[in-house]
C-alpha positions as CSV (number, residue, x, y, z in Angstrom):
1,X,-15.2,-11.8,19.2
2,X,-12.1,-10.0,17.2
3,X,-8.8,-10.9,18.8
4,X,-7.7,-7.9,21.0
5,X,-4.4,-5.9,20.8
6,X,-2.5,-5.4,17.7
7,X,-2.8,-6.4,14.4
8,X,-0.5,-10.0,13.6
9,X,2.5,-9.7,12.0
10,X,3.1,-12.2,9.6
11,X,6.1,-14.5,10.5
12,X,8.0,-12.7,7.4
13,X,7.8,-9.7,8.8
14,X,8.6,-10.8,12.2
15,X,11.9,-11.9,11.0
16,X,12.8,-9.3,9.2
17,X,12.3,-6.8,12.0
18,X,13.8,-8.4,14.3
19,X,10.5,-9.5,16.7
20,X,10.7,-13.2,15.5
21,X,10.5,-15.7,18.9
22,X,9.6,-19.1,18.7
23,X,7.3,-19.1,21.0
24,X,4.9,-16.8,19.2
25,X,5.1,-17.9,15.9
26,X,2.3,-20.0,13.7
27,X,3.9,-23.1,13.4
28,X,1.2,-23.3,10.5
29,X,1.2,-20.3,9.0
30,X,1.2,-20.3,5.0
31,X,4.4,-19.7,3.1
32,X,3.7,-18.7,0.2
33,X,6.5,-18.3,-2.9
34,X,8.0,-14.8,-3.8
35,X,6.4,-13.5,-7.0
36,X,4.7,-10.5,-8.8
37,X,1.4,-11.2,-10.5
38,X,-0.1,-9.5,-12.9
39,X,-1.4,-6.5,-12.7
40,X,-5.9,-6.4,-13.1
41,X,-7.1,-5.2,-16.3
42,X,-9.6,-2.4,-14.1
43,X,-6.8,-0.3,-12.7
44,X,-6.0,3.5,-14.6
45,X,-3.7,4.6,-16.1
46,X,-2.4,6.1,-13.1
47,X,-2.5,3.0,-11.1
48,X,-0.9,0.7,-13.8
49,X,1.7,2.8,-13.8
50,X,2.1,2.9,-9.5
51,X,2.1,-1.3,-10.1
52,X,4.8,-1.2,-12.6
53,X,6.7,0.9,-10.2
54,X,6.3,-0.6,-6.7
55,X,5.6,-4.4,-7.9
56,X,9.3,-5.0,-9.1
57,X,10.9,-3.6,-6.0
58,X,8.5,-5.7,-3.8
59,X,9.6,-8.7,-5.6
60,X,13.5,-7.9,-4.7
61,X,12.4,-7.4,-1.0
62,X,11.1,-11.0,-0.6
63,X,7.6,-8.7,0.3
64,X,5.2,-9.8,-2.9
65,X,3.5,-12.7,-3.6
66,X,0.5,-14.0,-6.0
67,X,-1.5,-13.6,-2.8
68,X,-0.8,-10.1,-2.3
69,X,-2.2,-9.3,-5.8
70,X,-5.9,-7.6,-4.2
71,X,-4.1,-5.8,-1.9
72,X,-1.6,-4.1,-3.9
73,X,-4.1,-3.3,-6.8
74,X,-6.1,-1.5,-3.9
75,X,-3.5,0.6,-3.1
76,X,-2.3,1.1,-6.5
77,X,-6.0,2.4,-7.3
78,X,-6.5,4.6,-3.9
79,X,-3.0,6.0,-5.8
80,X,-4.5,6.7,-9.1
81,X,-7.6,7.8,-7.6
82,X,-5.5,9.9,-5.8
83,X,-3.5,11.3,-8.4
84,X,-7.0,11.7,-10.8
85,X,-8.1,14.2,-7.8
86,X,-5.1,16.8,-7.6
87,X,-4.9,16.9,-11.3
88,X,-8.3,17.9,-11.5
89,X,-7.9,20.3,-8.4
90,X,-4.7,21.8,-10.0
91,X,-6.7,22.6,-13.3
92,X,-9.1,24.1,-11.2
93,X,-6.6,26.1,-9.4
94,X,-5.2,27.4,-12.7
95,X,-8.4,29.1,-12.9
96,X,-9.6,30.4,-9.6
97,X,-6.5,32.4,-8.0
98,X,-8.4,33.0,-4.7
99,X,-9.7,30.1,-3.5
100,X,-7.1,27.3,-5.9
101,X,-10.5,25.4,-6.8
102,X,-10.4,24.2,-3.3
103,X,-13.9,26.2,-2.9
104,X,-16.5,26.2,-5.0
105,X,-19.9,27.6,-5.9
106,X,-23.3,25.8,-5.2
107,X,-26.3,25.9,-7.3
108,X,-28.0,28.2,-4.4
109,X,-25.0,30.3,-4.6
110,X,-23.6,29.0,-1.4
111,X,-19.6,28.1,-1.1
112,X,-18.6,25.1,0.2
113,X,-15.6,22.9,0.3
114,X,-14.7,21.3,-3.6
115,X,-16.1,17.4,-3.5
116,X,-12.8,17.5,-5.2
117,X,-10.9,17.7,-2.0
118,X,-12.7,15.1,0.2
119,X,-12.0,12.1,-2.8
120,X,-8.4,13.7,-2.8
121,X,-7.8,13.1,1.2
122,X,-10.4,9.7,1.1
123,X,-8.1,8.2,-1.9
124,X,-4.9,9.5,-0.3
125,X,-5.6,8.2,3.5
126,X,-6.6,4.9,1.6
127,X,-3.4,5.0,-0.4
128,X,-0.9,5.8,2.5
129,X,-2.9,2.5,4.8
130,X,-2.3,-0.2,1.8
131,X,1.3,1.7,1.6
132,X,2.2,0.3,5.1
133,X,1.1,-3.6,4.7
134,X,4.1,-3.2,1.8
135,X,6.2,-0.8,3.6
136,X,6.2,1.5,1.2
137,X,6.3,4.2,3.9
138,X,9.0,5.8,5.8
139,X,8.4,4.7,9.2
140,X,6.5,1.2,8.1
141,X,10.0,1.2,6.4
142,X,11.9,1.3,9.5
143,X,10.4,-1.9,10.9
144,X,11.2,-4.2,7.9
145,X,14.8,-5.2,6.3
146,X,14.3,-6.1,3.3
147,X,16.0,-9.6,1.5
148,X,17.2,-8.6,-1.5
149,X,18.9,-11.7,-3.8
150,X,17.7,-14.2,-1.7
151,X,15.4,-16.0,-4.1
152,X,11.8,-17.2,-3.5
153,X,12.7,-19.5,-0.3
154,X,14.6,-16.9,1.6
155,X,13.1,-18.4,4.8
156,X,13.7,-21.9,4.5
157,X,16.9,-21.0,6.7
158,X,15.2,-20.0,9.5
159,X,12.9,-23.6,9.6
160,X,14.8,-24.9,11.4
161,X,15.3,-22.3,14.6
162,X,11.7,-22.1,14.6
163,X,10.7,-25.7,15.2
């Protein structure tokens, strides 16, 4: 059976937002050491480019790790999924004044939504979930301080208030 409630925090994060209590922390939990790895040779384009961008700031929050590596090429490839989808719909809606491509023509002659559209909000809802285990969105933002310059231990101070 699933634990019930909320999903964990790791103790990272509990510390950063200010939720950390001895109590309820993993005395056992993994620390792994601050890094960025490299980026899979599958991703687009697109999504190399979302790695480059986001990977190097995660790195200067104390947030990334070798670990974290599946993780963040998912959401880097919901994003270029993403991105592969409205560039397609806006080349469509270059053409098709009415409708911006968002509607399109069956074989039977019957309209219906563009496929174009569902991969578009599938990619971005898939996108915007990996976004928050990073913080890489506004309010997912607002629960974690980042720790700039404070190297790949910047926990090891608080070992000691939590044993």
């Amino acid at each position: 059976m699933p634990p019930r409630g909320p999903k964990t925090k790791p103790t990272n994060l509990k510390i950063l937002t200010g939720t950390a209590r001895a109590h309820r922390l993993n005395p056992n939990e993994p620390k792994p050491e601050i890094a960025q790895p490299e980026p899979p040779e599958h991703l687009t384009d697109a999504a190399r480019e979302e790695w480059d961008r986001v990977a190097v700031e995660l790195v200067t929050l104390g947030i990334l790790t070798h670990l974290d590596r599946g993780a963040l090429a998912a959401y880097c490839q919901a994003y270029g999924r993403w991105s592969a989808a409205e560039t397609a719909l806006a080349r469509m809606a270059e053409r098709d004044a009415v409708t911006e491509g968002l509607i399109v023509k069956t074989k039977s002659g019957n309209l219906i939504q563009n496929p174009l559209v569902g991969a578009a909000n599938k990619a971005m809802a898939d996108m915007v979930r990996y976004a928050a285990e990073f913080g890489l969105t506004p309010s997912a933002r607002t629960r974690v301080a980042g720790i700039s310059e404070a190297g790949p231990d910047a926990f090891s101070k608080f070992d000691e208030w939590l044993a």
